[in-house]
C-alpha positions in Angstrom: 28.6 -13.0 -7.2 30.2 -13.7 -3.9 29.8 -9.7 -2.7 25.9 -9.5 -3.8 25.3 -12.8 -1.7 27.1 -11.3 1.1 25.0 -8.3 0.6 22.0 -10.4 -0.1 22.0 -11.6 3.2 24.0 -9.0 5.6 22.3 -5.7 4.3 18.3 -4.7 4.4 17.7 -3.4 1.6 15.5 0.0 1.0 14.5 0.1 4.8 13.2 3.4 4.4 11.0 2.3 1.7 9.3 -0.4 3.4 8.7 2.2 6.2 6.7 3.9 3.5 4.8 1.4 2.3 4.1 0.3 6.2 2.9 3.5 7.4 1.3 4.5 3.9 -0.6 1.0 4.1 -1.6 1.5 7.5 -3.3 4.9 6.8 -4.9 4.0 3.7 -6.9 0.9 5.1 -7.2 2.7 9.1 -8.7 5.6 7.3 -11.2 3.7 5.2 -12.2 1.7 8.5 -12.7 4.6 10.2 -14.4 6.0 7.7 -17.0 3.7 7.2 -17.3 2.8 10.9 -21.1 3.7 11.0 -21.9 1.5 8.1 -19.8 -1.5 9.0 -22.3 -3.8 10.0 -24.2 -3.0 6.1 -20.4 -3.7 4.6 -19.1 -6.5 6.6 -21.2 -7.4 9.4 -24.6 -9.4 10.2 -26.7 -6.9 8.1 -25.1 -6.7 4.7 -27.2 -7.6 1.9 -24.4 -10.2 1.2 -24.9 -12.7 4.0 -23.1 -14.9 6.0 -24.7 -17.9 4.7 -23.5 -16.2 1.1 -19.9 -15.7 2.0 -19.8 -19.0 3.1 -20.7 -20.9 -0.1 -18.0 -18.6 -1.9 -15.4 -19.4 0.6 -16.3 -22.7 0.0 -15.7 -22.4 -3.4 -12.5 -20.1 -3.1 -11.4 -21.5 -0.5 -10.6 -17.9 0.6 -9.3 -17.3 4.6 -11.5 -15.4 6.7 -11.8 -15.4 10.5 -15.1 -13.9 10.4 -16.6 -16.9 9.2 -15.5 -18.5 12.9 -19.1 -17.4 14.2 -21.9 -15.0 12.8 -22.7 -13.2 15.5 -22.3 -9.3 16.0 -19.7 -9.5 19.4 -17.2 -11.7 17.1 -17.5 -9.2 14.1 -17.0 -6.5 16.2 -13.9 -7.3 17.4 -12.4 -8.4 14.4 -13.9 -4.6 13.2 -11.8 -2.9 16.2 -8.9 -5.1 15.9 -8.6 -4.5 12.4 -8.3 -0.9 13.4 -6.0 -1.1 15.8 -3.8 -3.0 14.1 -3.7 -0.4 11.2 -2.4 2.0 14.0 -0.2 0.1 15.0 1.8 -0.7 12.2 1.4 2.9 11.2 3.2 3.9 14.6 5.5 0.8 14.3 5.3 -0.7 17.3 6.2 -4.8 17.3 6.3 -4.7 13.7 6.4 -7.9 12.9 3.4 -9.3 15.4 1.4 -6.3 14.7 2.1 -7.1 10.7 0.5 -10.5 10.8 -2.4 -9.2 12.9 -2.8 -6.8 10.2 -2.6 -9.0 7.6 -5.2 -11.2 8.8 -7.8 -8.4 9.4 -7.5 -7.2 6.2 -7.9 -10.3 4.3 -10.9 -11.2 6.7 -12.5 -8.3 6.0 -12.2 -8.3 2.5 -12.7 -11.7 1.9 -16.3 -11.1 4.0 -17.5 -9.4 1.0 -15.8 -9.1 -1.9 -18.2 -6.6 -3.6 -17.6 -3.7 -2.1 -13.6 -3.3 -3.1 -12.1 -1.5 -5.9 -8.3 -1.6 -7.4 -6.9 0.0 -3.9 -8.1 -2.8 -1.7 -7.0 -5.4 -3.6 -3.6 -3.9 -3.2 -4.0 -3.3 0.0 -4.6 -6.6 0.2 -1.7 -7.9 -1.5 0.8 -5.5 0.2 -0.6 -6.8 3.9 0.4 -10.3 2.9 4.2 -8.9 2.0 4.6 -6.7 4.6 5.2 -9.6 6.7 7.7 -10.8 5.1 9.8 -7.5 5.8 11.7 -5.6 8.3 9.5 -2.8 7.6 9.9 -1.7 11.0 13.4 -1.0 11.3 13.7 2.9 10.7 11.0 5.7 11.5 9.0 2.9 14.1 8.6 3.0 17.9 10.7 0.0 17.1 13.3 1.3 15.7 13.4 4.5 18.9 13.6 1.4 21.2 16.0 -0.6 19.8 18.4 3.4 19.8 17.5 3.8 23.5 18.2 0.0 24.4 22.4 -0.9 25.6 24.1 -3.0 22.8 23.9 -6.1 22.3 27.1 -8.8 22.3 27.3 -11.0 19.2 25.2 -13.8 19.3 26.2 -17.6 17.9 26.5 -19.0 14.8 22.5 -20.1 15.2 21.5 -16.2 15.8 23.9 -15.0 13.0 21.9 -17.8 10.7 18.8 -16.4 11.8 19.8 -12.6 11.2 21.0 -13.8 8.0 17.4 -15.7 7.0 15.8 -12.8 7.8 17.4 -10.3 5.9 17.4 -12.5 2.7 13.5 -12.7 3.4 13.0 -9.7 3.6 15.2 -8.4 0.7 13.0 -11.2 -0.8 9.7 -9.5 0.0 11.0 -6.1 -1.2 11.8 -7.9 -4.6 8.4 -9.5 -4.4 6.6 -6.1 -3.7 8.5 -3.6 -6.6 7.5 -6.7 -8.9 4.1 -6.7 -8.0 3.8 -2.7 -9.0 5.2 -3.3 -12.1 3.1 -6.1 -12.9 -0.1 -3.9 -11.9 1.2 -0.8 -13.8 2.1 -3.2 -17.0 -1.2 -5.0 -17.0 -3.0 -1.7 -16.5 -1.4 -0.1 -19.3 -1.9 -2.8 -22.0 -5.4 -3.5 -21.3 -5.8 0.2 -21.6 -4.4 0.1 -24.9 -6.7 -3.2 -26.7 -9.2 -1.2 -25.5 -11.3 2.0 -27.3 -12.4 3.7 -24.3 -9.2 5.3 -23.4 -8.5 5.6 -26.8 -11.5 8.1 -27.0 -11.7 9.0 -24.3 -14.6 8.1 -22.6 -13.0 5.7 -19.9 -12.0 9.3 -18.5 -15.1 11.7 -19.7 -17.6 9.5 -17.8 -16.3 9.2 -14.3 -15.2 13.4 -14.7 -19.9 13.7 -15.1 -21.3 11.4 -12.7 -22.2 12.7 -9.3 -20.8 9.4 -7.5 -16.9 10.5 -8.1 -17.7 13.9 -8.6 -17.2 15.7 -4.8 -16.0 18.9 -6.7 -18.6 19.8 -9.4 -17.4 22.8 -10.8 -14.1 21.4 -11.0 -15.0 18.2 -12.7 -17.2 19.8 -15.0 -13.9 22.1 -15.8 -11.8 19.1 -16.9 -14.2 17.4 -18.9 -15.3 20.3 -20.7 -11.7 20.8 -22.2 -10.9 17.6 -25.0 -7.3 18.7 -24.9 -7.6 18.0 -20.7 -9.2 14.9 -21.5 -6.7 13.7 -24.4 -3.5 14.5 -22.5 -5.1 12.8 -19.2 -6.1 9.7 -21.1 -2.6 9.1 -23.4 -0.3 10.3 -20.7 -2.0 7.9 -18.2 -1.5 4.8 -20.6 1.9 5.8 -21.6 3.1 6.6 -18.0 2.0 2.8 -17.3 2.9 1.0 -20.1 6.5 3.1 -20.2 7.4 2.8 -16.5 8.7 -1.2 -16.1 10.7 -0.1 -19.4 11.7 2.9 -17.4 13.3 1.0 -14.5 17.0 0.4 -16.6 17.8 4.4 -16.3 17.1 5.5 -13.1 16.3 9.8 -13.9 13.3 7.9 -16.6 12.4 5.8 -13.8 12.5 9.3 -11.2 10.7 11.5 -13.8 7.5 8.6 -14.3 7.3 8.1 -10.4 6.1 11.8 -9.9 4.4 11.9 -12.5 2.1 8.8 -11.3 2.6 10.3 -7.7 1.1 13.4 -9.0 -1.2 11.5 -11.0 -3.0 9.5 -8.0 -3.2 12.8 -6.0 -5.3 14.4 -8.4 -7.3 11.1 -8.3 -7.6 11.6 -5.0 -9.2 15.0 -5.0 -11.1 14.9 -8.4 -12.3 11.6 -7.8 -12.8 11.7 -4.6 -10.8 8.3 -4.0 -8.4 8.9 -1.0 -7.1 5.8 0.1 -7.3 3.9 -3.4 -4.5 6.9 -4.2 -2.5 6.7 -0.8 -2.8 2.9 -1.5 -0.8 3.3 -4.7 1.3 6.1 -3.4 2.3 3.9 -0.9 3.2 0.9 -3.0 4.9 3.3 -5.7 7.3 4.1 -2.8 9.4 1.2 -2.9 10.9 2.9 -6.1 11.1 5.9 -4.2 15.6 7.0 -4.2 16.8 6.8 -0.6 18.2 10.4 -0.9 14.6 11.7 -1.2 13.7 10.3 1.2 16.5 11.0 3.7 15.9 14.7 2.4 12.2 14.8 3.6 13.2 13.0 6.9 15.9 16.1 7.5 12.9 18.9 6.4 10.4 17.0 8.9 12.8 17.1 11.9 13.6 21.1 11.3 9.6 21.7 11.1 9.3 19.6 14.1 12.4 21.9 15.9 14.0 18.6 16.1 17.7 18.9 14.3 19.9 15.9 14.1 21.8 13.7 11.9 19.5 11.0 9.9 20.8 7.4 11.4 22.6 5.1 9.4 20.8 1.6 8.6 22.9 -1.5 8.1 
């Protein structure tokens, strides 16, 4: 007990995990804003069909936090809008990690919270994963944070009062890392038992329909393919339910646990094409990464920096 307290509180854990699920985050919700920058002002702004004077009878209600409901007009909306995207840059590139990670945090639950309509699954985890990226050093390997704090002279050892604060922040964020793989295996449990009270999986229609209307069909001729086939559709519709319901029982043997991550990995990338949803999959990618071995991750970090003529030895993180 004493040696995983001293390790609770003197070693980040899975720092190159939360550097996925930051820079994964950051792309998935940049890229939708960016996106859907022409038709921001229809989504969030003063000429959505959900109006201001709406939202703010929900909120009421909710008692949801949005900044956006500080004024109605366009200028203030605006620069939430940009500041929203910047932020998502930001933290993608790493730089101030942790002021950047609030700003983010609080653009994307303004946003959302402006109209909740128009999200699916991918924002709300979005959403959720914003909130807990604050609570993390997510910012201490592959950041302009992290190349800064290499190029800057070391440091002497501070007091006992920066020592306590090194240590309360490494217990939070090991905290917030706890938080976050707990939160995937309560979506991935709760998906895969309400797939299975229900019949539409178990027919598989919750699969057929989506495969023949035009809305998430961007590749016809391939969606027509896979829902022409009922031995496609069975082994899609089973194997999606059992890789859910089976992975938090997968967790206690770690090659189980490695074998049902790709497979869902896989899985969302095919959603991602055949669906056409990009950033609901890189949004779950993302927060499937904090089960993601360190080793595999080290190993894709060494392939990058030969592809990028950029050899060197990966840096250790304590």
């Amino acid at each position: 007990m004493r040696d995983a307290f001293a390790a609770f509180v003197g070693r980040t854990a899975a720092p190159y995990q939360a550097a996925v699920l930051r820079i994964g985050t950051g792309l998935a919700w940049g890229g939708f804003l960016l996106r859907e920058w022409p038709h921001r002002r229809v989504l969030y702004g003063d000429l959505s069909p959900w109006s201001a004077e709406l939202n703010a009878r929900l909120i009421a209600e909710s008692h949801a936090f949005t900044v956006l409901g500080w004024s109605e007009g366009r200028l203030w909306f605006e620069l939430v809008y940009h500041l929203a995207i910047a932020a998502a840059v930001l933290l993608v590139l790493g730089w101030r990690t942790r002021a950047v990670g609030v700003l983010f945090a609080v653009t994307v639950v303004s946003l959302q919270n402006r109209n909740v309509f128009v999200g699916d699954g991918g924002d709300n985890v979005i959403h959720l994963m914003a909130i807990y990226l604050v609570l993390t050093r997510c910012g201490r390997v592959w950041s302009l944070d992290a190349r800064r704090r290499a190029r800057r002279p070391a440091r002497p050892p501070g007091g006992e009062l920066r020592a306590l604060m090194d240590a309360l922040t490494t217990m939070l964020h090991n905290c917030g890392m706890l938080v976050i793989a707990g939160q995937v295996v309560l979506v991935y449990a709760t998906a895969g038992w309400y797939k299975v009270q229900g019949s539409r999986w178990q027919d598989g229609t919750a699969l057929h329909y989506p495969l023949h209307l035009d809305y998430f069909t961007p590749w016809p001729a391939l969606s027509g393919l896979l829902g022409a086939s009922l031995l496609v559709t069975f082994l899609l519709s089973y194997g999606t339910v059992v890789l859910q319901v089976g992975f938090p029982f997968a967790l206690a043997n770690r090659r189980l646990k490695n074998v049902l991550l790709a497979l869902m990995v896989a899985e969302h990338a095919v959603i991602a094409v055949v669906l056409g949803l990009p950033f609901f999959s890189l949004a779950m990618i993302a927060a499937d990464a904090v089960f993601l071995p360190t080793g595999v991750l080290l190993a894709a970090e060494r392939r990058i920096r030969r592809l990028a003529g950029h050899p060197g030895a990966v840096p250790s993180v304590g």
